[in-house]
Every structure is written in structure tokens, then in C-alpha cells.
N, CA and C atoms as an extended XYZ file, in Angstrom:
417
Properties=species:S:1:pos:R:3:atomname:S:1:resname:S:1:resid:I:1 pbc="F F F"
N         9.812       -2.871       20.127 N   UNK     1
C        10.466       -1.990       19.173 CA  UNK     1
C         9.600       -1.886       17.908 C   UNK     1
N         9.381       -0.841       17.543 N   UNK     2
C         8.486       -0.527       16.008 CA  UNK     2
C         9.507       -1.230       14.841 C   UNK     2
N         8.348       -1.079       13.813 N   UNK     3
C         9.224       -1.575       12.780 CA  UNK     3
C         8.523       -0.781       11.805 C   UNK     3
N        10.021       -0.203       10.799 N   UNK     4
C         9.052        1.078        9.976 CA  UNK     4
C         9.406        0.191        8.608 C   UNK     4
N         8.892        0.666        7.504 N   UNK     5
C         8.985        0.117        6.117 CA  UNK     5
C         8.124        1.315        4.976 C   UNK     5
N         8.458        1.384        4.064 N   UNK     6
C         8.153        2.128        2.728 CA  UNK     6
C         7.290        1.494        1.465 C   UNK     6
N         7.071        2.012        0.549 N   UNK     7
C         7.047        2.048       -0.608 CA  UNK     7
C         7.019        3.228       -1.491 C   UNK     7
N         7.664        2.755       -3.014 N   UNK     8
C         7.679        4.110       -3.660 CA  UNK     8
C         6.451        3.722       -4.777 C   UNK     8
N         5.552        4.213       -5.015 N   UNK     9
C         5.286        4.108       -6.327 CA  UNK     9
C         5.008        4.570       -7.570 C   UNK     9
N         4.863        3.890       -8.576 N   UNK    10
C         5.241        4.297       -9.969 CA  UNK    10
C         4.220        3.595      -10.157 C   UNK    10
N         3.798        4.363      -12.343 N   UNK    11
C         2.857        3.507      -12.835 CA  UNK    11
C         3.591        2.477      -13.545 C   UNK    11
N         5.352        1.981      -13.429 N   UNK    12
C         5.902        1.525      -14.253 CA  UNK    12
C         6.290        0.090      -13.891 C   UNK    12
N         5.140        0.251      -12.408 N   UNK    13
C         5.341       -1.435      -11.135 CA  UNK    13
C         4.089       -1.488      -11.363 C   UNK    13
N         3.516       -1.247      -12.246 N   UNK    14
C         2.456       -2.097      -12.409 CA  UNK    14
C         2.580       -2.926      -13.466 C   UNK    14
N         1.280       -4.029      -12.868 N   UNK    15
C         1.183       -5.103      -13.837 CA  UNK    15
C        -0.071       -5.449      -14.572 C   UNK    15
N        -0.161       -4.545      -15.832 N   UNK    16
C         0.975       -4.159      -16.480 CA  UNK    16
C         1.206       -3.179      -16.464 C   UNK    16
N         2.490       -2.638      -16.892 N   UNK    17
C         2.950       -1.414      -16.877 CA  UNK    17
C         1.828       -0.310      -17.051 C   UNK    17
N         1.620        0.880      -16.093 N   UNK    18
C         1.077        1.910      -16.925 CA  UNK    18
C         1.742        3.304      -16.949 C   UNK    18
N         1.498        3.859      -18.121 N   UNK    19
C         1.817        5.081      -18.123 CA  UNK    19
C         1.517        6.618      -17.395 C   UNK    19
N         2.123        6.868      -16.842 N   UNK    20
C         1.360        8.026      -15.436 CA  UNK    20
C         2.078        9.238      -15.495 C   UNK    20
N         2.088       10.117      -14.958 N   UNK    21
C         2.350       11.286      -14.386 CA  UNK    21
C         2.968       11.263      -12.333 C   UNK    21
N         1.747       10.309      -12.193 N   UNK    22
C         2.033       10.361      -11.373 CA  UNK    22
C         2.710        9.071      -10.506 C   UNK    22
N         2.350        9.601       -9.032 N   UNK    23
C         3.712        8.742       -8.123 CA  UNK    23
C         3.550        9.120       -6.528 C   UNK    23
N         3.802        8.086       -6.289 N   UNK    24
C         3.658        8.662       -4.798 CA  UNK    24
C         4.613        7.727       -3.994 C   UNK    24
N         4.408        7.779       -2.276 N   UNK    25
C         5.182        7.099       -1.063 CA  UNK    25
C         4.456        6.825       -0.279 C   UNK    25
N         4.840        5.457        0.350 N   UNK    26
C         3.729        5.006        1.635 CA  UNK    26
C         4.568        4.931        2.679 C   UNK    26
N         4.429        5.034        3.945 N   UNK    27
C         5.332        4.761        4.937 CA  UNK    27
C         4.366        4.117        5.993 C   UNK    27
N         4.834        2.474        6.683 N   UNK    28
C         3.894        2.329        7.188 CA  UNK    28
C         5.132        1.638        8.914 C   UNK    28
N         4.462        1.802        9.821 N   UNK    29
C         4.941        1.852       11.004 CA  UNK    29
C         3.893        0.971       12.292 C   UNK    29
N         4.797       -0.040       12.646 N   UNK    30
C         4.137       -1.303       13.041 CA  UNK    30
C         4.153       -1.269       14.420 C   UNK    30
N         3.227       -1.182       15.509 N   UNK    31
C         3.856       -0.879       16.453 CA  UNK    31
C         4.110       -2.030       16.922 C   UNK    31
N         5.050       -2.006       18.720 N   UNK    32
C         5.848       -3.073       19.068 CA  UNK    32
C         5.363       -4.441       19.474 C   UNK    32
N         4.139       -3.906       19.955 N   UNK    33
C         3.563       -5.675       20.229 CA  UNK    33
C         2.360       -5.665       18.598 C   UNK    33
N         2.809       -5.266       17.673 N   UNK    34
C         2.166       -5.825       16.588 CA  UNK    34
C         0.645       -5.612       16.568 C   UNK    34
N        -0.217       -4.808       17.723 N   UNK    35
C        -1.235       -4.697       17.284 CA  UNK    35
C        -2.153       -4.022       16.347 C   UNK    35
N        -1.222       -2.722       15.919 N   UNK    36
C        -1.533       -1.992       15.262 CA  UNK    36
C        -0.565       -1.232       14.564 C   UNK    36
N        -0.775       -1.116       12.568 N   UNK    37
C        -0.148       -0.185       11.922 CA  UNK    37
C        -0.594        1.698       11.959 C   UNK    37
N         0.669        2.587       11.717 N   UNK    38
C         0.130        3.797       11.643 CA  UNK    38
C         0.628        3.499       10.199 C   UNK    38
N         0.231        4.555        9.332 N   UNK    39
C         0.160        4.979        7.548 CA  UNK    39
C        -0.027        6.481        7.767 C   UNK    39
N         1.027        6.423        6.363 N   UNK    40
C         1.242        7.794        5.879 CA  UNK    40
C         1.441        7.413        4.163 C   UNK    40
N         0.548        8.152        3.316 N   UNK    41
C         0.232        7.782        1.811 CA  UNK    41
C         0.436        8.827        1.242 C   UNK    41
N         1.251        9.529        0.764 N   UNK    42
C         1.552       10.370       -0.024 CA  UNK    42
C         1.531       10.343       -1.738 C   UNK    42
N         0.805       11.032       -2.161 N   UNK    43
C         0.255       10.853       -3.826 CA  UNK    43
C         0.505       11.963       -4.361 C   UNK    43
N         1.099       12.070       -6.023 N   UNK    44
C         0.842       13.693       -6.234 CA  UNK    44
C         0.682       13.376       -7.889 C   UNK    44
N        -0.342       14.435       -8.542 N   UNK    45
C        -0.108       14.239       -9.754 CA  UNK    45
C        -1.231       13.100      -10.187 C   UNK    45
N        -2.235       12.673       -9.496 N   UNK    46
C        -3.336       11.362       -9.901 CA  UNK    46
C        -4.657       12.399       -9.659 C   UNK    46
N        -5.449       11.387      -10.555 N   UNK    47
C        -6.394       11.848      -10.975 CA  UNK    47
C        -7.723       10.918      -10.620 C   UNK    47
N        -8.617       10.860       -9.697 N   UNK    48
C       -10.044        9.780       -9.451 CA  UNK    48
C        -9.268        9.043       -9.082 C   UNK    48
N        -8.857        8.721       -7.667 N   UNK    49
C        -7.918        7.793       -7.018 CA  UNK    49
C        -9.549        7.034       -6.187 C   UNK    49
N        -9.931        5.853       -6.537 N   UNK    50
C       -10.746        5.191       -5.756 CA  UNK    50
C       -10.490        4.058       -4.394 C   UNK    50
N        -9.125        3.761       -4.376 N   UNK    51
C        -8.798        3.075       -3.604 CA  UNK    51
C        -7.475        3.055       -2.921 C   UNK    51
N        -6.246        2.492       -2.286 N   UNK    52
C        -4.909        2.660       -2.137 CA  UNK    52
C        -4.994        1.603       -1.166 C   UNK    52
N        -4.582        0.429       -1.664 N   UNK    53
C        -4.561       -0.960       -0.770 CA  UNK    53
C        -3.290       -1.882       -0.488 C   UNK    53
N        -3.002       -2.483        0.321 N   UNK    54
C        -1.958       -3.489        0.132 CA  UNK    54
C        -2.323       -4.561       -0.190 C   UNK    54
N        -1.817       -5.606       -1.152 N   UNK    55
C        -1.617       -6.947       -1.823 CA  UNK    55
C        -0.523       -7.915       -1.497 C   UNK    55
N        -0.675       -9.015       -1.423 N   UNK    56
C        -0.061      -10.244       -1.537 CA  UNK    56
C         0.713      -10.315       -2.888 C   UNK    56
N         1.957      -10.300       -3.435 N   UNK    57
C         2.532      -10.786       -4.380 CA  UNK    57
C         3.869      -10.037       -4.324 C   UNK    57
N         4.622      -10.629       -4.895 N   UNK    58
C         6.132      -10.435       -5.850 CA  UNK    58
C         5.546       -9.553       -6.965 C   UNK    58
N         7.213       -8.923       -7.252 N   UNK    59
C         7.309       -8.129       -8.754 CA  UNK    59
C         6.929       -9.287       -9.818 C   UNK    59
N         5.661       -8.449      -10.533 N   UNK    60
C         5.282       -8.833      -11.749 CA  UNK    60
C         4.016       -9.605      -11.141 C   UNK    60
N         3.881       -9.775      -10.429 N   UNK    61
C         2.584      -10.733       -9.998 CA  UNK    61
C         1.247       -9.802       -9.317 C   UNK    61
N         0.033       -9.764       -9.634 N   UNK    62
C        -0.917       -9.352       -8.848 CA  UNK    62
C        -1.516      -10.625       -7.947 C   UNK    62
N        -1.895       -9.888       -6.891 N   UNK    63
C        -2.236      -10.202       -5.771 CA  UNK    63
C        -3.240      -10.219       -5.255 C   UNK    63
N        -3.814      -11.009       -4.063 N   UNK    64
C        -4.960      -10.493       -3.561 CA  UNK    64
C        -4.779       -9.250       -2.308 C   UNK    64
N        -5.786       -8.435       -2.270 N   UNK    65
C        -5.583       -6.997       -1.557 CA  UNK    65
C        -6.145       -7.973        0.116 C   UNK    65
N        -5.531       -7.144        1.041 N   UNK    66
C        -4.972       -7.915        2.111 CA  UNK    66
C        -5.623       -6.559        2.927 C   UNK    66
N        -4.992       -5.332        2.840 N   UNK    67
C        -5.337       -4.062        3.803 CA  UNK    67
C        -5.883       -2.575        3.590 C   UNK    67
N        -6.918       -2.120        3.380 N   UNK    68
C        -7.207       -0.708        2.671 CA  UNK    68
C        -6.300        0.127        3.521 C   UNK    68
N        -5.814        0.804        2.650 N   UNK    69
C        -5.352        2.144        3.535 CA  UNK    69
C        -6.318        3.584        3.235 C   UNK    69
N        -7.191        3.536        1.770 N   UNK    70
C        -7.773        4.345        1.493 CA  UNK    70
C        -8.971        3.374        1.084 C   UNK    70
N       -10.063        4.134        0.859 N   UNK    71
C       -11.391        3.697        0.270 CA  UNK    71
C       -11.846        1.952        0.452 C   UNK    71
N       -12.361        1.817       -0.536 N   UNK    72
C       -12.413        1.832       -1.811 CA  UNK    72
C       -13.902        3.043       -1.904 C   UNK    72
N       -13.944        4.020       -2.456 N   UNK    73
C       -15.127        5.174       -2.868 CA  UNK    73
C       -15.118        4.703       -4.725 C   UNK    73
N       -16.576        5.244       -4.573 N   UNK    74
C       -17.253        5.141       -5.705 CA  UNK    74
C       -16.660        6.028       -6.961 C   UNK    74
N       -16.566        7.479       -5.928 N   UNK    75
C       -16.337        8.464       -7.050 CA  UNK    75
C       -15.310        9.100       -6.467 C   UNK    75
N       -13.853        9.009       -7.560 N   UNK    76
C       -12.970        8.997       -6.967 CA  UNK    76
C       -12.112       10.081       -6.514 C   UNK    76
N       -11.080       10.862       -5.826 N   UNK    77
C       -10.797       12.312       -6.062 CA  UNK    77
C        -9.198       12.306       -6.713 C   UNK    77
N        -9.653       13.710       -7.034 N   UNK    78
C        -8.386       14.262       -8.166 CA  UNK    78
C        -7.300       15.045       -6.864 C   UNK    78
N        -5.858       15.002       -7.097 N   UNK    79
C        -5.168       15.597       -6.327 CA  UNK    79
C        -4.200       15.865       -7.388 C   UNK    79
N        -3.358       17.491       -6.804 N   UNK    80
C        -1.545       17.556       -6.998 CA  UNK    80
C        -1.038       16.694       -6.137 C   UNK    80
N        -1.561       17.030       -5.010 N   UNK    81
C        -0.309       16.042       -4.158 CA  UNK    81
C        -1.594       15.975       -2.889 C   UNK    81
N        -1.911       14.869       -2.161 N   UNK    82
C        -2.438       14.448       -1.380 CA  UNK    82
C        -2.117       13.134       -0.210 C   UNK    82
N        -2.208       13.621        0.699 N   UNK    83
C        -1.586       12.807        2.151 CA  UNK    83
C        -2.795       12.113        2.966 C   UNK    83
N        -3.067       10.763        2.560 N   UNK    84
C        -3.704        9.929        3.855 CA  UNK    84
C        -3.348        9.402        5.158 C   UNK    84
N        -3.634        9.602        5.915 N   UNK    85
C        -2.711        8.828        7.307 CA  UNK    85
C        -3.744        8.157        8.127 C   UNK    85
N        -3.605        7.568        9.084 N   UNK    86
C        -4.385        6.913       10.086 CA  UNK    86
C        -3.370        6.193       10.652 C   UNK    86
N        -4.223        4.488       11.202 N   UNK    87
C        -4.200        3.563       12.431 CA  UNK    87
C        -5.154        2.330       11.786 C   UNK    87
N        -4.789        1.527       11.852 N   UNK    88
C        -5.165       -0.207       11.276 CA  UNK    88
C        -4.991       -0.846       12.077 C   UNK    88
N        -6.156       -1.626       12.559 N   UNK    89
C        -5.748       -3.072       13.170 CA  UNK    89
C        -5.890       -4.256       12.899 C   UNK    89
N        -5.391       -5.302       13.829 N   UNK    90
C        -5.916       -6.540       12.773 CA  UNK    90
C        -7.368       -7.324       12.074 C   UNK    90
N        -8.501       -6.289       13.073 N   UNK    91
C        -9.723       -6.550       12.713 CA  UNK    91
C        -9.884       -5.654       10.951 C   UNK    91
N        -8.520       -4.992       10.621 N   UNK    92
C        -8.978       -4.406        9.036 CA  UNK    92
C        -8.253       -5.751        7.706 C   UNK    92
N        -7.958       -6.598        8.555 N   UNK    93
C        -6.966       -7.267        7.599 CA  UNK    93
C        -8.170       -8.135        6.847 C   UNK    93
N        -8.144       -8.173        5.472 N   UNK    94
C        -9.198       -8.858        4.597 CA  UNK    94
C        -8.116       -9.990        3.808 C   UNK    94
N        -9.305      -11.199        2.976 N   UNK    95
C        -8.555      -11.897        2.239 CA  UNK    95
C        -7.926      -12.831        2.869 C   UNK    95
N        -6.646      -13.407        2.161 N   UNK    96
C        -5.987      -14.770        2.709 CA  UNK    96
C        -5.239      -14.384        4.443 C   UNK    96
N        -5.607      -12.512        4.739 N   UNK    97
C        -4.945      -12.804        6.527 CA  UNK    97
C        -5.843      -12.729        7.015 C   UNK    97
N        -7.240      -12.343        6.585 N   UNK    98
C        -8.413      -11.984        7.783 CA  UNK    98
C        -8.324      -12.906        9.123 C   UNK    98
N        -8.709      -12.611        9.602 N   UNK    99
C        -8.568      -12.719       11.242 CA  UNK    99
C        -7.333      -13.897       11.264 C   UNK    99
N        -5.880      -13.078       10.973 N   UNK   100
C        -5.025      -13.139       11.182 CA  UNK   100
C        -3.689      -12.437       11.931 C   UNK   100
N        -2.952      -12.197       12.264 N   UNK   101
C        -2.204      -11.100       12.455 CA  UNK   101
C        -1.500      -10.349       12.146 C   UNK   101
N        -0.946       -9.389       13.090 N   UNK   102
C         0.043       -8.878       11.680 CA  UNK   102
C         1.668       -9.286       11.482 C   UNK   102
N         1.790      -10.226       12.734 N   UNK   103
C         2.668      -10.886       12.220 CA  UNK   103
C         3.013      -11.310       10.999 C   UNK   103
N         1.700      -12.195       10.607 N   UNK   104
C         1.771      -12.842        9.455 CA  UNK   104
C         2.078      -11.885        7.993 C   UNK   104
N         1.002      -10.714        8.522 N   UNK   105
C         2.029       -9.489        6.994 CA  UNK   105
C         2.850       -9.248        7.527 C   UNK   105
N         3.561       -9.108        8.506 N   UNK   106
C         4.736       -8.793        8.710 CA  UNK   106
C         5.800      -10.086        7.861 C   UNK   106
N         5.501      -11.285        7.789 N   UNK   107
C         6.411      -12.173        7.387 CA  UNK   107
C         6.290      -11.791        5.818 C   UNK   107
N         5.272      -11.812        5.429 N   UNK   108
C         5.147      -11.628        3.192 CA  UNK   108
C         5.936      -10.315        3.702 C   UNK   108
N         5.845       -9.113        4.119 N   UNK   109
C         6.786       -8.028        3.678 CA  UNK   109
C         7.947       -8.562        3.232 C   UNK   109
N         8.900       -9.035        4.462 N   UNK   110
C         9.921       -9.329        4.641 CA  UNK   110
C        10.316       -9.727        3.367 C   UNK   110
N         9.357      -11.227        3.023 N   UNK   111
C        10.057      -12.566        1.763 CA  UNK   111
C         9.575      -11.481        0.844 C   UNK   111
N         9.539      -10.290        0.983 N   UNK   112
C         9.400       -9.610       -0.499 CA  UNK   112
C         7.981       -9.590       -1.176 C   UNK   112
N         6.943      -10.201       -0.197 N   UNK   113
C         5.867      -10.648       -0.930 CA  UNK   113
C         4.932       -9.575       -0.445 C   UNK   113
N         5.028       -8.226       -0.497 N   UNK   114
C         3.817       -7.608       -0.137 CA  UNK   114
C         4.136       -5.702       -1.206 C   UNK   114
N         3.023       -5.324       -1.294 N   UNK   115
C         3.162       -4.191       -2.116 CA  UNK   115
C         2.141       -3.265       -1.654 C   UNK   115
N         1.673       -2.116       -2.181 N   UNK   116
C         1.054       -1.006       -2.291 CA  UNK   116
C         0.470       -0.825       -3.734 C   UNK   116
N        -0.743       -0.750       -4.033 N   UNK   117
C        -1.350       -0.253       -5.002 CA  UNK   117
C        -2.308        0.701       -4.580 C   UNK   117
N        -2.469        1.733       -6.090 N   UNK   118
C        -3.755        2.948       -5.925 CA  UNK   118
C        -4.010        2.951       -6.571 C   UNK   118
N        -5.434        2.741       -6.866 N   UNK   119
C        -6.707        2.537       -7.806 CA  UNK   119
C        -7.369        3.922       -8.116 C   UNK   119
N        -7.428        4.244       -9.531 N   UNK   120
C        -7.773        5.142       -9.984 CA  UNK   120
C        -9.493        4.635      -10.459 C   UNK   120
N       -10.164        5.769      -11.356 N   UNK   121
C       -11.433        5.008      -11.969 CA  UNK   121
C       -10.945        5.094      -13.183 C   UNK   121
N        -9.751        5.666      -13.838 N   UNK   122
C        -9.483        4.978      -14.882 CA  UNK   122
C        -8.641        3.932      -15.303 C   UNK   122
N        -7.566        3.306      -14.197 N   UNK   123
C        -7.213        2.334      -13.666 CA  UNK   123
C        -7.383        1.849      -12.703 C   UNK   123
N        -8.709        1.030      -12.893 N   UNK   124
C        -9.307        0.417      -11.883 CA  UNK   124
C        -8.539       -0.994      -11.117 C   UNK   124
N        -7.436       -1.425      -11.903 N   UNK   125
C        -6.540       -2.938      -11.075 CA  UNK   125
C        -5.613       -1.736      -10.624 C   UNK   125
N        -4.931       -0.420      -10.686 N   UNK   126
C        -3.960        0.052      -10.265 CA  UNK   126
C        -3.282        0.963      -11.236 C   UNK   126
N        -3.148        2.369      -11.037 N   UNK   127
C        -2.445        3.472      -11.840 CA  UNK   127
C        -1.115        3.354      -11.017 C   UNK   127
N        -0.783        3.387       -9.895 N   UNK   128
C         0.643        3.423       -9.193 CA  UNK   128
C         1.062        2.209       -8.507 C   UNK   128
N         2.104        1.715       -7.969 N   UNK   129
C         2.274        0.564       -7.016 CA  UNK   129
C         4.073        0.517       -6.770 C   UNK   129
N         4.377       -0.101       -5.694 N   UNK   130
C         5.297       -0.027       -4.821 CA  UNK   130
C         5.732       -1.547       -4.477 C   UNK   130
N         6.668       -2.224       -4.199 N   UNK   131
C         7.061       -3.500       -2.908 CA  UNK   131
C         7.227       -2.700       -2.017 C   UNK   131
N         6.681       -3.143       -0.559 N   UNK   132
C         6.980       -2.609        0.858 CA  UNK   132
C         8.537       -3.128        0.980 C   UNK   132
N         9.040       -2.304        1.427 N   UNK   133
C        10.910       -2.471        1.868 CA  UNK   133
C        10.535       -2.112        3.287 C   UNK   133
N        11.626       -2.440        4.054 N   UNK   134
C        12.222       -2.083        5.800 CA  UNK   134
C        12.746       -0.778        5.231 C   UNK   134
N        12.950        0.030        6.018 N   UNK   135
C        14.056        1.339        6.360 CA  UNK   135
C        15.248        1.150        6.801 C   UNK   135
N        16.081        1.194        6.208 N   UNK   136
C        17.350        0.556        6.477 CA  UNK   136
C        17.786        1.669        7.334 C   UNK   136
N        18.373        1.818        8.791 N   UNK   137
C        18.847        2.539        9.659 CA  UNK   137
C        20.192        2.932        9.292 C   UNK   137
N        20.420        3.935        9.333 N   UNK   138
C        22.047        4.611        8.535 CA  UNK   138
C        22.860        4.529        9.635 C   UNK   138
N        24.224        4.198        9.994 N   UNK   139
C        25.035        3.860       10.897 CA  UNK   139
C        25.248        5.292       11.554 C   UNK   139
């Protein structure tokens, strides 16, 4: 069985706070024997976006980055609204899961311990960011 999960983000989950315009949504979808995530990154309103990664940490805490979903590029691009998608496996996992699984991000989601950040070049630690949540299934 898949397992789907979100994030929203704001520049107002960052740490520290920043001031933005913009904002975006991640939706990421695990498939059933865990070998591989699909992503969908939705951004609108950013400006030199150099990176869009997942991290290790709780609200208020930075983290170490764990999974690119975008870049990291040098020179970064400007969007209204812009959509990344793909396929990740566990050979992309960097940091404290590298050649780990995805079980194991699957467990920090859960305890709350995993997020979404996007790296601008003028916020280079993060202009937007998110906690990954489950999708709660509506009865």
C-alpha cells in the first residue's frame, strides 16, 4: 500500500522566520515495498530558487538535508508558479540516512521529524519550508 504525505510552505517556518511573497506544496508518495518516492513541488511567487531539499528536524530546529528534490544549481531560476516532479531512490538519500532506507525517513516523518526546504540565492539556508504530514483519508 503507498503512503502519501504533504507539505505546505511558508517563509514564516523558517528558521528564522523570513519574509516572502512566496509559498508553495510538496506532495510526496512512497511506494509499497518502500523502494522508491514519486514528488510533486509546487512553488509560486520565488525568485533564484537554487535548491528544494528535505531535512532532519522539528519546528524551530534546522537540520541536516537528507533528500534533493531539486538542484542544488548554481544559478538559480525565477518563477510565478513552478512544478518539479520525478522518482527517488534510496541510492539519493544523503547525510545521517545515506545508504539507508526509506523506511528509516519514513519513521522521522511520522515522529514529526522531517520537513521541506527551498533555497533561494538570496536565502541561501531557506526562503520557504514545510513539516511533512500523512494525508489524512476523509471517511
Amino acid at each position: 500500500m503507498t503512503k502519501h504525505f504533504f507539505a505546505r510552505l511558508k517563509g514564516e517556518r523558517e528558521v528564522p522566520p523570513v519574509n516572502t511573497n512566496a509559498y508553495g506544496v510538496v506532495e510526496l508518495i512512497f511506494n509499497s515495498d518502500l523502494t522508491k518516492i514519486h514528488y510533486r513541488v509546487i512553488i509560486k511567487e520565488i525568485e533564484k530558487v537554487t535548491s528544494c531539499q528535505i531535512h532532519l528536524g522539528r519546528k524551530n530546529q534546522v537540520g541536516p538535508e537528507v533528500l534533493f528534490l531539486y538542484g542544488p544549481v548554481k544559478h538559480g531560476i525565477s518563477v510565478d508558479q513552478g512544478i518539479v516532479k520525478g522518482a527517488l531512490t534510496t541510492e539519493d538519500l544523503e547525510g545521517p540516512l545515506q545508504r539507508q532506507t526509506f523506511e528509516q525517513l519514513l519513521k522521522e516523518i511520522e515522529r514529526a521529524n522531517a520537513y521541506v526546504n527551498v533555497c533561494t540565492e538570496t536565502f541561501k539556508k531557506g526562503e520557504i519550508r514545510g513539516r511533512i504530514r500523512k494525508i489524512k483519508k476523509r471517511p
